[in-house]
C-alpha positions as CSV (number, residue, x, y, z in Angstrom):
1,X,-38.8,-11.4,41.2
2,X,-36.2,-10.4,39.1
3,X,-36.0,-6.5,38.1
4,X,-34.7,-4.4,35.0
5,X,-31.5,-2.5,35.5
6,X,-32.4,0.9,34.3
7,X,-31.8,1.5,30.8
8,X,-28.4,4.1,30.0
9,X,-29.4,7.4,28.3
10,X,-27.3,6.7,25.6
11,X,-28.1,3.2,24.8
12,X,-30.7,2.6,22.1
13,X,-34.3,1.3,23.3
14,X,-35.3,-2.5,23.5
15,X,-37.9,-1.6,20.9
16,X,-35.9,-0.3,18.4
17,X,-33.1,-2.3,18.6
18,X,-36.0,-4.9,17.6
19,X,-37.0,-3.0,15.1
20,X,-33.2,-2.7,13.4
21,X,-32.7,-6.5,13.4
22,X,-35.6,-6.8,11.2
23,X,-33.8,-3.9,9.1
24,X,-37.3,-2.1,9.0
25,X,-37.2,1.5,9.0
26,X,-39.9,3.5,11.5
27,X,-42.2,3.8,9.0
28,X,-42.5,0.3,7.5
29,X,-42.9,-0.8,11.5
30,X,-46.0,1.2,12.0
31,X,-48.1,0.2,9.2
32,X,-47.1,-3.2,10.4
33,X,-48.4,-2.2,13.6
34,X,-51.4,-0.4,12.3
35,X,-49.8,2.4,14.6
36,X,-48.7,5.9,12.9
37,X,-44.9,6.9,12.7
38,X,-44.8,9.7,15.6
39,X,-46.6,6.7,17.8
40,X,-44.1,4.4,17.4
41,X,-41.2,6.6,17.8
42,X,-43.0,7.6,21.4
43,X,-42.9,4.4,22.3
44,X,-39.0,3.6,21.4
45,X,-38.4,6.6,23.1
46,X,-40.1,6.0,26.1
47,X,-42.3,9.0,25.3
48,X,-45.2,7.2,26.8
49,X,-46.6,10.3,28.6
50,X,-47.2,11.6,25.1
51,X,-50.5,9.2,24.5
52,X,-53.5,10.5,26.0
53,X,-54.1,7.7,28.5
54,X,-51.9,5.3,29.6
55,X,-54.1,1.9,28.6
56,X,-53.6,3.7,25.0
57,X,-49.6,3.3,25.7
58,X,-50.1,-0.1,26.8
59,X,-52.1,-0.7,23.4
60,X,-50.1,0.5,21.4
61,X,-46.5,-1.8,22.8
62,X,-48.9,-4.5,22.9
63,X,-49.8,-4.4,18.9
64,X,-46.2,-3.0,18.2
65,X,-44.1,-6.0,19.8
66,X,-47.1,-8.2,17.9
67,X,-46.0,-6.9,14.6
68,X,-42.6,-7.2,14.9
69,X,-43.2,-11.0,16.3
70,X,-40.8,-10.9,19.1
71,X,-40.7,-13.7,21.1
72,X,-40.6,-14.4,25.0
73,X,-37.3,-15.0,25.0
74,X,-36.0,-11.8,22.9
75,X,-38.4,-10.3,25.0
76,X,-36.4,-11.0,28.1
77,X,-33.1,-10.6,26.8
78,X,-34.0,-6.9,25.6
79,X,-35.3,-6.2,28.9
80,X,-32.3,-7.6,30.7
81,X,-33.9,-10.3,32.3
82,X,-32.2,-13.9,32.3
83,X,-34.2,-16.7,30.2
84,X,-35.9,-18.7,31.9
85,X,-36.2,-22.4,30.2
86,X,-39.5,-23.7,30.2
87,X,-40.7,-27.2,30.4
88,X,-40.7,-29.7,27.2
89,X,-44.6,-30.0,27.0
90,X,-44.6,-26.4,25.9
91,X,-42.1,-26.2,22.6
92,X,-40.8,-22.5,21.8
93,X,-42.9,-22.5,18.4
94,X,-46.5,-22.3,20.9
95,X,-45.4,-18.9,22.8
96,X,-46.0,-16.5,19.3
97,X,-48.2,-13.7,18.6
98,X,-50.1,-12.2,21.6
99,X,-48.7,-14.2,24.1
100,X,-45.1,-12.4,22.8
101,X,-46.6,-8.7,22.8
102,X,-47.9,-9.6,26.4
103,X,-44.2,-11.1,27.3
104,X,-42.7,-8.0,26.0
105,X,-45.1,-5.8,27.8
106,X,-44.4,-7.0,31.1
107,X,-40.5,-6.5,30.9
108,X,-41.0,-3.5,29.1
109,X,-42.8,-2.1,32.5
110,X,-40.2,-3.6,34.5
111,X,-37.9,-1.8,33.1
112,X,-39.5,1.8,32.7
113,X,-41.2,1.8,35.4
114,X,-39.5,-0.8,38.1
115,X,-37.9,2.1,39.8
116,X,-40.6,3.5,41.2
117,X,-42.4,0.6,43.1
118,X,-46.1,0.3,43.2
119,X,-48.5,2.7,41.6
120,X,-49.6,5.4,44.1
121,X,-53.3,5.2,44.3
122,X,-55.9,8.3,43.0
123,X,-56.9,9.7,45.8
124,X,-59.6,12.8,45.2
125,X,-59.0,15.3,48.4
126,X,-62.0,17.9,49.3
127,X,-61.7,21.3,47.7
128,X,-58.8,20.3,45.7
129,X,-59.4,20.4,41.4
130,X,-58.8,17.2,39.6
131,X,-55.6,16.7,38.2
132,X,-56.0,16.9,34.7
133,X,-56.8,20.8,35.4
134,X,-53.2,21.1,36.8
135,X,-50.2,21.2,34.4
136,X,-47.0,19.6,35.3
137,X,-43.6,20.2,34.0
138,X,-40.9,17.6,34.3
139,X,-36.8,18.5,34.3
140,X,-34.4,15.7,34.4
141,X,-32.2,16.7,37.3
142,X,-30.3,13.4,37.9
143,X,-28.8,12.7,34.1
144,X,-31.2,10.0,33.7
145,X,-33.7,10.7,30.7
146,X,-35.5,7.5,30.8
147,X,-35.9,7.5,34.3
148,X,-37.5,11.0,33.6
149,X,-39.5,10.2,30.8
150,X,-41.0,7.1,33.0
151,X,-41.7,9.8,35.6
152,X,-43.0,12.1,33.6
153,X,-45.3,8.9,32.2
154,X,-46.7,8.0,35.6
155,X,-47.5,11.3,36.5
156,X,-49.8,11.5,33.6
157,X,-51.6,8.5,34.4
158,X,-52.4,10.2,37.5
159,X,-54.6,12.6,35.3
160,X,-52.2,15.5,35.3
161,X,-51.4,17.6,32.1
162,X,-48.0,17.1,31.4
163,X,-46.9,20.5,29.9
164,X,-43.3,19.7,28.8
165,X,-39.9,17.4,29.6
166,X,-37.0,18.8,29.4
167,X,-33.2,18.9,31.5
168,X,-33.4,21.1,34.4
169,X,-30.6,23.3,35.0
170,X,-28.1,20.9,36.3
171,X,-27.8,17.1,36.9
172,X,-26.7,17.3,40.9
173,X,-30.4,16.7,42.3
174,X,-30.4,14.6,44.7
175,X,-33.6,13.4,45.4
176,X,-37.2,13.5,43.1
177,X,-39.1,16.8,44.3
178,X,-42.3,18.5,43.7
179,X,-42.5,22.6,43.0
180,X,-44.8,24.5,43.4
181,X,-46.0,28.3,42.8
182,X,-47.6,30.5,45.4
183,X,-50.5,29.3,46.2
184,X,-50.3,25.7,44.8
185,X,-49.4,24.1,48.5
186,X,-52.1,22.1,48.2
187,X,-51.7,20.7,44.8
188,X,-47.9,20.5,44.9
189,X,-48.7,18.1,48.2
190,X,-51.2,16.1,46.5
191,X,-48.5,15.1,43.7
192,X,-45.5,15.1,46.2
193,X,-47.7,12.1,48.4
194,X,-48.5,10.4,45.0
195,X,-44.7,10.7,44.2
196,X,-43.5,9.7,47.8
197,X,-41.5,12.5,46.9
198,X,-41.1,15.9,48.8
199,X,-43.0,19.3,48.1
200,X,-41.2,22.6,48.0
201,X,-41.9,26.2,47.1
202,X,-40.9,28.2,44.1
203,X,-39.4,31.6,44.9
204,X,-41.7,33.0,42.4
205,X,-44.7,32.6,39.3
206,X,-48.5,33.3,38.8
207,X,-50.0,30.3,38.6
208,X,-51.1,28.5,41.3
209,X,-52.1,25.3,39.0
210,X,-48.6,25.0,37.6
211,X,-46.5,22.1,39.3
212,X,-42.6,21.6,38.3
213,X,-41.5,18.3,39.4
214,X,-37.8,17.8,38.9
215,X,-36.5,14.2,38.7
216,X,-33.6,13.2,40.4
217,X,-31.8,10.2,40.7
218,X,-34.2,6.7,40.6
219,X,-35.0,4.8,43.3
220,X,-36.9,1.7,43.9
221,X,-39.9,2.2,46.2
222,X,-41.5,4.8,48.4
């Protein structure tokens, strides 16, 4: 299978550089898409984390790619992927509408989240609250925004609350890790097994139900 290089923090998103070759402006695009303005700039910013669940994320690029009638092969080529040719007996002009917003989907997800391997799975440990009553905040630490905003995605389709995402202090992080405030052991292990990451103590807070995770550089798997 062949995988997404990771997008460059300065380089403008597949979605909107879709959106600029049809010279429509943010606002045209969303009534297109029946989607409102702030929606559609989460999604070419990779702000999916902002939607409140992630099937409403996956909506909401489905309908968008629909309404801007991008095509399997654009699709692929915005996403990085080669172009595969297809048999005669299906002629370009067939693969339109959903079939495109369902193309552009899965390359999308390669490349946002293809650095982080499989999903891990929910796993609801005795004595421990759910996640959605933990909030999480999520530095980038490793100069890769996108790479934290995908993070900062998948952790809330784990359930948690993410608070805010924003750089950390410095970009030298070497690894993904999971922070945690006295008292929070057990929830800052929880997420660092979800993450395949590592969980560490803060030198300080309050609040036991507050998790810092601090993205570093990506990786592929666990």
């Amino acid at each position: 299978m062949t995988v997404a290089p990771q997008l460059d923090s300065h380089e403008r998103s597949p979605l909107a550089s879709a959106r600029l070759q049809r010279k429509l402006t943010v606002d045209e695009a969303a009534r297109r898409a029946g989607l409102t303005p702030e929606q559609v700039e989460w999604l070419e910013e990779g702000r999916v984390y902002r939607f409140p669940q992630a099937d409403d994320a996956l909506v909401a690029t489905v309908l968008y790619a629909t309404a801007l009638a991008i095509g399997q092969d654009e699709a692929r080529s915005l996403a990085r992927l080669p172009i595969q040719p297809r048999p005669e007996r299906y002629p370009r002009n067939r693969i339109i509408g959903v079939a495109a917003g369902l193309a552009l989907l899965a390359a999308l997800a390669i490349a946002l989240l293809g650095g982080f391997g499989g999903d891990a799975k929910k796993k609801q440990v005795r004595a421990l609250p759910p996640p959605w009553k933990l909030k999480v905040d999520v530095f980038n630490g490793g100069g890769d925004i996108y790479y934290t905003r995908a993070l900062a995605s998948k952790i809330g389709a784990l359930g948690y609350k993410i608070e805010r995402v924003a750089k950390a202090n410095r970009f030298d992080y070497r690894e993904t890790a999971v922070f945690f405030e006295p008292g929070g052991e057990s929830y800052g292990a929880r997420l660092a097994k979800q993450l395949c990451s590592e969980a560490r103590p803060l030198p300080g807070g309050k609040n036991p139900r507050r998790l810092v995770v601090i993205a570093g550089p990506p990786r592929i798997g666990c």
